[in-house]
C-alpha positions in Angstrom: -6.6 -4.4 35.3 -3.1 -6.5 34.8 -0.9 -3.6 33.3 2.4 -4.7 30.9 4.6 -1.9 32.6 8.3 -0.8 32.6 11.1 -3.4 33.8 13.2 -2.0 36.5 16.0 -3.5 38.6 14.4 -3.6 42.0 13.2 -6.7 43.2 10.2 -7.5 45.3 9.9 -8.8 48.6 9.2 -12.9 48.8 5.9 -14.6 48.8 4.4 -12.2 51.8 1.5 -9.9 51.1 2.3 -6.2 49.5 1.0 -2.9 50.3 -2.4 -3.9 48.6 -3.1 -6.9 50.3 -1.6 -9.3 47.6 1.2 -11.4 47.9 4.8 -10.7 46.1 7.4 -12.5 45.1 10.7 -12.1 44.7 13.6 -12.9 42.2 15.0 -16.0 44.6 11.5 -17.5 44.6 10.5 -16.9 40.6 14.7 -18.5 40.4 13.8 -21.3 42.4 10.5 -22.0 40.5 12.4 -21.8 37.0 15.5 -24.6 38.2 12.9 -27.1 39.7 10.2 -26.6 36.6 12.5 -25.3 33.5 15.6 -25.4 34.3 16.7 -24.2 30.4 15.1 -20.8 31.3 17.1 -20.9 35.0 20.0 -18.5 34.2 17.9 -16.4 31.6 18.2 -12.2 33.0 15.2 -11.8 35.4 13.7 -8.0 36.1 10.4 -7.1 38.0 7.5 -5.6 35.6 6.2 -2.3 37.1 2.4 -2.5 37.3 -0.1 -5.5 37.5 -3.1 -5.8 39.8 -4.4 -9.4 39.7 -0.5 -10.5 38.5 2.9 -10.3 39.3 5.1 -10.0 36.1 8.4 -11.1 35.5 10.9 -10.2 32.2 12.5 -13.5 31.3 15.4 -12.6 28.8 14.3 -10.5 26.2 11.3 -12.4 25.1 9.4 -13.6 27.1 7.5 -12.8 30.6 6.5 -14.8 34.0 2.7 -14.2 34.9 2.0 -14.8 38.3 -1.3 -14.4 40.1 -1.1 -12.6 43.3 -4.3 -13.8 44.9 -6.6 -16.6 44.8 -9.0 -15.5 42.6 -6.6 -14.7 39.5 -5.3 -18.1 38.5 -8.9 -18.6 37.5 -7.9 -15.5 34.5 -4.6 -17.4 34.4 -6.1 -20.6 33.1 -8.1 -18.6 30.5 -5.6 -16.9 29.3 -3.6 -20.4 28.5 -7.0 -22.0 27.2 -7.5 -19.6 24.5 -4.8 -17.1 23.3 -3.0 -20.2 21.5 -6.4 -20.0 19.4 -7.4 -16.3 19.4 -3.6 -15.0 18.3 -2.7 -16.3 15.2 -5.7 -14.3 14.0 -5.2 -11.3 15.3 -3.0 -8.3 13.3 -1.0 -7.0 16.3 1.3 -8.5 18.7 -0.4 -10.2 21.6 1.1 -12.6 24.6 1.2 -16.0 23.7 1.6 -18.9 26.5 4.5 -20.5 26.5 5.5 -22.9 29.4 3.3 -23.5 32.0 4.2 -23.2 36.0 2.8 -25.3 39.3 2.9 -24.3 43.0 6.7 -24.3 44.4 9.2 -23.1 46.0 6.6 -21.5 49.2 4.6 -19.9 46.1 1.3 -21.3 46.0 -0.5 -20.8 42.4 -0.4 -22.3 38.8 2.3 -19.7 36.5 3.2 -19.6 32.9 5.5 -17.7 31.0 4.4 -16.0 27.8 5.7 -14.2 25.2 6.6 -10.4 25.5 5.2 -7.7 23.7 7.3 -4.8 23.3 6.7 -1.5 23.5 5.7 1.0 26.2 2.4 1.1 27.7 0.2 3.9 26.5 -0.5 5.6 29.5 3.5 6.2 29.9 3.5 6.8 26.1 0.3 7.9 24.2 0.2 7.3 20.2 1.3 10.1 18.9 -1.3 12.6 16.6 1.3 12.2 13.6 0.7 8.0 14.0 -3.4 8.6 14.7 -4.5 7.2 11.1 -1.9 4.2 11.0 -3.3 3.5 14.8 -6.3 4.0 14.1 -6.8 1.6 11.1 -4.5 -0.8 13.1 -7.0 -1.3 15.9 -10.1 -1.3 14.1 -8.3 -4.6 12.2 -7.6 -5.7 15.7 -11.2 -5.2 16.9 -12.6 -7.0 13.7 -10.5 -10.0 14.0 -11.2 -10.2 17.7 -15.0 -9.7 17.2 -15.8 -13.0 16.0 -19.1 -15.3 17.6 -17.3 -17.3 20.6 -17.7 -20.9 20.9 -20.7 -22.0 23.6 -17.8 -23.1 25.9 -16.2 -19.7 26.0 -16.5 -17.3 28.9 -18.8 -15.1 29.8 -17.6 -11.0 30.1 -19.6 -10.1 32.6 -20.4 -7.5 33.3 -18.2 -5.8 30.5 -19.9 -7.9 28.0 -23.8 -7.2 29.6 -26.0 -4.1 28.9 -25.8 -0.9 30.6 -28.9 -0.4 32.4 -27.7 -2.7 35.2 -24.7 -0.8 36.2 -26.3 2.4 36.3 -25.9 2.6 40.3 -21.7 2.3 39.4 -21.9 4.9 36.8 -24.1 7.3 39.1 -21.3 6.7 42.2 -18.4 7.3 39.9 -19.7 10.5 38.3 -20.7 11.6 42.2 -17.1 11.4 42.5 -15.8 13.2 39.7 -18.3 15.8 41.0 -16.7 16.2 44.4 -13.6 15.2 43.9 -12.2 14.0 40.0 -13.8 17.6 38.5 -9.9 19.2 38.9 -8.3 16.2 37.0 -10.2 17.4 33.9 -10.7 20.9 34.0 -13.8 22.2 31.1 -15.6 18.4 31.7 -19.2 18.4 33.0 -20.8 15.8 35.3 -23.9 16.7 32.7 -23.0 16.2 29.7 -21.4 12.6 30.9 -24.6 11.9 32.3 -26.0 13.3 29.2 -23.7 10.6 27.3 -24.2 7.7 29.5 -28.4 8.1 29.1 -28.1 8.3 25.5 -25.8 4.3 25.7 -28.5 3.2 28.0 -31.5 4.1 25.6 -29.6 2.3 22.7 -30.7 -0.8 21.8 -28.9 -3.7 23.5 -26.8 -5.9 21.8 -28.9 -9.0 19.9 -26.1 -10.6 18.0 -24.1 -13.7 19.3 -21.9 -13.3 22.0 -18.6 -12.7 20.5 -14.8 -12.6 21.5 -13.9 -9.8 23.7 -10.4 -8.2 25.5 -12.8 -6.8 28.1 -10.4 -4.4 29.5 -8.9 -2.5 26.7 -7.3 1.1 28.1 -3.7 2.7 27.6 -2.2 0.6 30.6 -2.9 -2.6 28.4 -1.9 -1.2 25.0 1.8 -0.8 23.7 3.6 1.9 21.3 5.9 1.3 19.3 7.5 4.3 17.6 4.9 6.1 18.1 2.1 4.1 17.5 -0.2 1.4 18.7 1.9 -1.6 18.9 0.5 -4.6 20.5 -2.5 -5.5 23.0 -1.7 -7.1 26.7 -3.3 -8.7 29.3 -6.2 -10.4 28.3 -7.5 -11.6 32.1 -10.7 -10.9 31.3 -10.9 -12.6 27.8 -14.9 -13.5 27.8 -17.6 -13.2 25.7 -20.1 -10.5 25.0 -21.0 -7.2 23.2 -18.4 -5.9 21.5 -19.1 -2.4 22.3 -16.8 -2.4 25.9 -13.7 -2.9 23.7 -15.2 -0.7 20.8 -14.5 2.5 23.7 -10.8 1.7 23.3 -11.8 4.2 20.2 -12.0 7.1 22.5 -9.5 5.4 25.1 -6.5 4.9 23.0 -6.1 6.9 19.8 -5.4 10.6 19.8 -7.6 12.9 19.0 -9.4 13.2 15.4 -8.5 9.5 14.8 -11.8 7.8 16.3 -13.4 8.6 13.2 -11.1 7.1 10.8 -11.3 4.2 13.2 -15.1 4.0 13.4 -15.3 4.6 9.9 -13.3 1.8 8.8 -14.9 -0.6 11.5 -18.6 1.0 10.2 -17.9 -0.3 6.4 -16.8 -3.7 7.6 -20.6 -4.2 9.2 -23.2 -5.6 6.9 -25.4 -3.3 5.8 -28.8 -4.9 6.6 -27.0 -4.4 10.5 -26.0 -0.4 9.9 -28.7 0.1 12.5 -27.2 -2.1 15.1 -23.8 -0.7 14.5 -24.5 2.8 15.1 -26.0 1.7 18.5 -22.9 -0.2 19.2 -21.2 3.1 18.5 -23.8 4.6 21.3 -23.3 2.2 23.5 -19.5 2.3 23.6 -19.3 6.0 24.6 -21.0 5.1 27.2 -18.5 2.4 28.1 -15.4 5.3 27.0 -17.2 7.4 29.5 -17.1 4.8 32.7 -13.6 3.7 32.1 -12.3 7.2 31.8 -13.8 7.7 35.3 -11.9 4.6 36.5 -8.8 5.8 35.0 -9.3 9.6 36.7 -10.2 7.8 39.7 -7.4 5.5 39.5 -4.5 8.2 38.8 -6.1 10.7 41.9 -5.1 7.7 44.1 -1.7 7.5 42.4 -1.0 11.2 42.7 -1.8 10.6 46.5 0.2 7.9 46.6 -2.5 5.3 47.9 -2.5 1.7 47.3 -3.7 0.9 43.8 -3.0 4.5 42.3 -1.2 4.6 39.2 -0.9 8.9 38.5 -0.3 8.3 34.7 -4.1 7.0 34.5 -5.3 10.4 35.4 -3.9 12.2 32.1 -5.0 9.2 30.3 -9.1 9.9 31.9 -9.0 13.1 31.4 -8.2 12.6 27.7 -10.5 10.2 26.8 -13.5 11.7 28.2 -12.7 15.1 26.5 -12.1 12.8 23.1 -15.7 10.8 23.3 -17.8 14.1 24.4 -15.9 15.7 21.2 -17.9 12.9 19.3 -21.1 12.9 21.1 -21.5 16.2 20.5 -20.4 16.2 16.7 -20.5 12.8 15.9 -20.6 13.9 12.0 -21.6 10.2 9.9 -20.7 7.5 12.9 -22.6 7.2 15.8 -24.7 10.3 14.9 -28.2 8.1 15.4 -29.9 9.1 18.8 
């Protein structure tokens, strides 16, 4: 969960491990890398991104931004990223990073780099979409999700397991909703561990997904969407770009708009099915609360450790959970005409 966060002016402290086990680097090292490999973009204003788990972000100048992995396993997102957002963005209907210039190992830093383009705007867990900007959002990301949701080539990469069924990561859900029970339950005050168990059942029973494997973000919550004047402004961080069921990123419906526009959303995704498939959508629908419902316990799980200041904690994800999960029970308990099949 690679966050596009605020730019500050504090730097980082060279290519030695952080408080969460990753390593950092600093401004002399990401300077150093930029005058032996692209020494144009050497003088260009350089300020620390705020956020990122997998990557360390860098602003370069105003329009662009240095991605670099922080352990060994997330150059392997890296290279997927460079393989096939130069393909996926020119088809998509909001602003997306696009690779740039690529980096090698230098300077004491030891993984491939690149430098994208940057997509403005603030994160949406510092700045939700406003209610007033809920229709345009909502019509904006079911565009998004359409134009994403297209059958991936057989060389693409898996999702897993954000792309698989349910059933198998039961054992998660059922340790993440033992922990809202005895610990998350005062983040969201009026939420019961029943009725999210009652929501998560009903995904499970829905039939699987039995169309072809198509393109998915894989990790779409406020952290890796942008606003922009109040609404939903451009999608970041696509690390785990893969293929799969589309209904993981359909939750961003419950996870990213403001209340009362996940119908409008659904609704204008729901015409764009084929008919003969109506069945299959509204179990799509089904199965993404059940993904809204997991993800809102990461994020509630996520912003307790922030508001206790342990590694990893981030306390604007709290707010974020908490809304969500009262936003996708509002639907599963009146989902009106989308989603209502169970």
């Amino acid at each position: 969960m690679d966050t596009q966060a605020h730019t500050t002016a504090a730097g980082s402290s060279g290519t030695t491990p952080g408080t969460d086990g990753r390593i950092d680097v600093d401004a002399d090292t990401v300077r150093a890398l930029l005058r032996e490999q692209h020494p144009d973009l050497a003088e260009l204003a350089l300020r620390p991104v705020e956020g990122g788990w997998g990557h360390r972000m860098w602003r370069l100048g105003e329009e662009h931004v240095i991605r670099m992995p922080r352990d060994r396993y997330a150059p392997v997102s890296l290279l997927k990223e460079l393989r096939w957002l130069p393909e996926l963005a020119p088809r998509l209907p909001l602003p997306v990073p696009v690779p740039w210039r690529g980096g090698v190992p230098g300077a004491g830093y030891p993984y491939r780099w690149a430098v994208l383009s940057w997509v403005p705007g603030e994160p949406a867990d510092h700045a939700p979409i406003a209610v007033g900007h809920g229709p345009r959002s909502a019509e904006l990301l079911a565009n998004f999700l359409l134009a994403l949701h297209r059958p991936a080539p057989a060389g693409a990469p898996q999702a897993d397991p954000r792309g698989g069924p349910l059933a198998p990561i039961t054992p998660d859900f059922e340790r993440r909703v033992t922990e809202f029970e005895e610990r998350l339950y005062e983040l969201a005050p009026g939420i019961r561990a029943d009725e999210l168990r009652a929501v998560w059942q009903d995904a499970v029973a829905a039939p699987v997904w039995a169309g072809p494997p198509v393109w998915l973000h894989a990790d779409l919550h406020p952290a890796n969407a942008v606003v922009v004047d109040g609404a939903l402004g451009g999608i970041v961080d696509f690390d785990a770009l893969g293929a799969g069921d589309p209904a993981g990123d359909l939750a961003a419906v419950w996870l990213l708009l403001p209340t009362g526009a996940d119908r409008p959303c659904l609704e204008r995704w729901l015409a764009a099915q084929p008919a003969e498939e109506r069945d299959a959508a509204e179990a799509t629908i089904r199965r993404a609360r059940g993904w809204a419902v997991l993800r809102s316990l990461v994020l509630l799980g996520i912003g307790r450790a922030g508001l206790h200041g342990l590694p990893g904690g981030k306390p604007t994800w709290g707010p974020a959970g908490r809304a969500a999960l009262h936003r996708v029970l509002a639907h599963f308990r009146h989902p009106g005409s989308v989603g209502c099949a169970r």
